[in-house]
C-alpha positions as CSV (number, residue, x, y, z in Angstrom):
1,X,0.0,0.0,0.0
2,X,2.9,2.5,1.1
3,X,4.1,2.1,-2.7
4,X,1.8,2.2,-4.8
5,X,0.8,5.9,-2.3
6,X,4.3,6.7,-3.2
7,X,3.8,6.1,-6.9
8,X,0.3,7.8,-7.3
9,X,0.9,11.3,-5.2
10,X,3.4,13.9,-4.8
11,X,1.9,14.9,-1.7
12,X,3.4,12.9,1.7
13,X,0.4,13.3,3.8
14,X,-1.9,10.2,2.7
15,X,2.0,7.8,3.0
16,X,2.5,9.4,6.2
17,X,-1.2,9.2,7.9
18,X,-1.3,5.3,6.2
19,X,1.8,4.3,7.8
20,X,0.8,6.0,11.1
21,X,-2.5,3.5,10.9
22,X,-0.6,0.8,10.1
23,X,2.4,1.8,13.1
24,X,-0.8,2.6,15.6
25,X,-2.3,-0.9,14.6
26,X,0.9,-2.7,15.3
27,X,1.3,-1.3,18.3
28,X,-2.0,-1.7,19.4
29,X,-1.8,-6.0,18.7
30,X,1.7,-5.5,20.4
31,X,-0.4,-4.1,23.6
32,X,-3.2,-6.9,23.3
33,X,-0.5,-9.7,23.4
34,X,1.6,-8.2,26.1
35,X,4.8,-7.3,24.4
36,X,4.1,-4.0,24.1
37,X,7.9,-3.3,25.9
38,X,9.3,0.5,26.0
39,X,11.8,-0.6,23.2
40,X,9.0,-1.5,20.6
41,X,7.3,1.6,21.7
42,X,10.4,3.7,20.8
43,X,10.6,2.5,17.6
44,X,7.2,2.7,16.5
45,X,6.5,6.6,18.5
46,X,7.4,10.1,16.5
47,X,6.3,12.0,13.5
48,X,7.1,9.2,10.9
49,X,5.4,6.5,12.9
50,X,2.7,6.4,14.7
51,X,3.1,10.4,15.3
52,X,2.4,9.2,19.2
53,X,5.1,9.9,22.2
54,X,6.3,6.5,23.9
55,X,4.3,7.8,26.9
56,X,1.3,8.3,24.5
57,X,1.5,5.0,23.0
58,X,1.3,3.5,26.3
59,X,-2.2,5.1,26.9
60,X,-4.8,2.9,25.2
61,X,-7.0,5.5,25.1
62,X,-4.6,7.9,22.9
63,X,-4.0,5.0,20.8
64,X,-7.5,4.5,19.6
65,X,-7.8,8.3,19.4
66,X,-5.3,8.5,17.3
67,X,-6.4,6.0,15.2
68,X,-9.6,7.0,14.8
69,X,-7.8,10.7,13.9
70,X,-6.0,8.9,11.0
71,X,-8.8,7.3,9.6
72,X,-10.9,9.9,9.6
73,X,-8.3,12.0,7.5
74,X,-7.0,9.6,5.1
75,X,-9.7,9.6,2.7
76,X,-9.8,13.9,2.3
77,X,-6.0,13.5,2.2
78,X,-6.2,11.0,-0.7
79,X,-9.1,13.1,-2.3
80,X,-7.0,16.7,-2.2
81,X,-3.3,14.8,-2.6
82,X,-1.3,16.2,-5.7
83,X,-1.0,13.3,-8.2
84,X,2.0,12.2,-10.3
85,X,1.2,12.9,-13.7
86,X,0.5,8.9,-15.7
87,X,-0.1,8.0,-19.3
């Protein structure tokens, strides 16, 4: 999905708020198994993850707000995105 969002827009911001679904998601399994550890936290937290603090990913409650952020502004992103130019 990250590639072909790559190959159809100029614009970053539908890549970016996808792979923050996809990093929130993760991290959210990560909680519901219990290896949710600070490390895999760190790696998935910051503005080209999940856009969440370590402290915030920790919160399940920021999590699912934050998911339900993304979501919600995917689609206009993907509607107002500049497109590469195709045959």
């Amino acid at each position: 999905m990250e590639a072909r969002l790559v190959a159809y827009f100029i614009d970053e911001r539908p890549l970016r708020t996808w792979h923050s679904i996809s990093d929130i998601l993760s991290v959210r399994y990560f909680q519901l198994i219990g290896k949710a550890d600070d490390t895999y936290l760190a790696a998935n937290s910051g503005p080209l993850h999940s856009g969440l603090t370590v402290d915030q990913l920790k919160d399940f409650k920021t999590v699912q707000d934050a998911y339900k952020d993304c979501s919600r502004r995917l689609p206009k992103e993907i509607l107002e995105a500049s497109r590469r130019v195709t045959r």
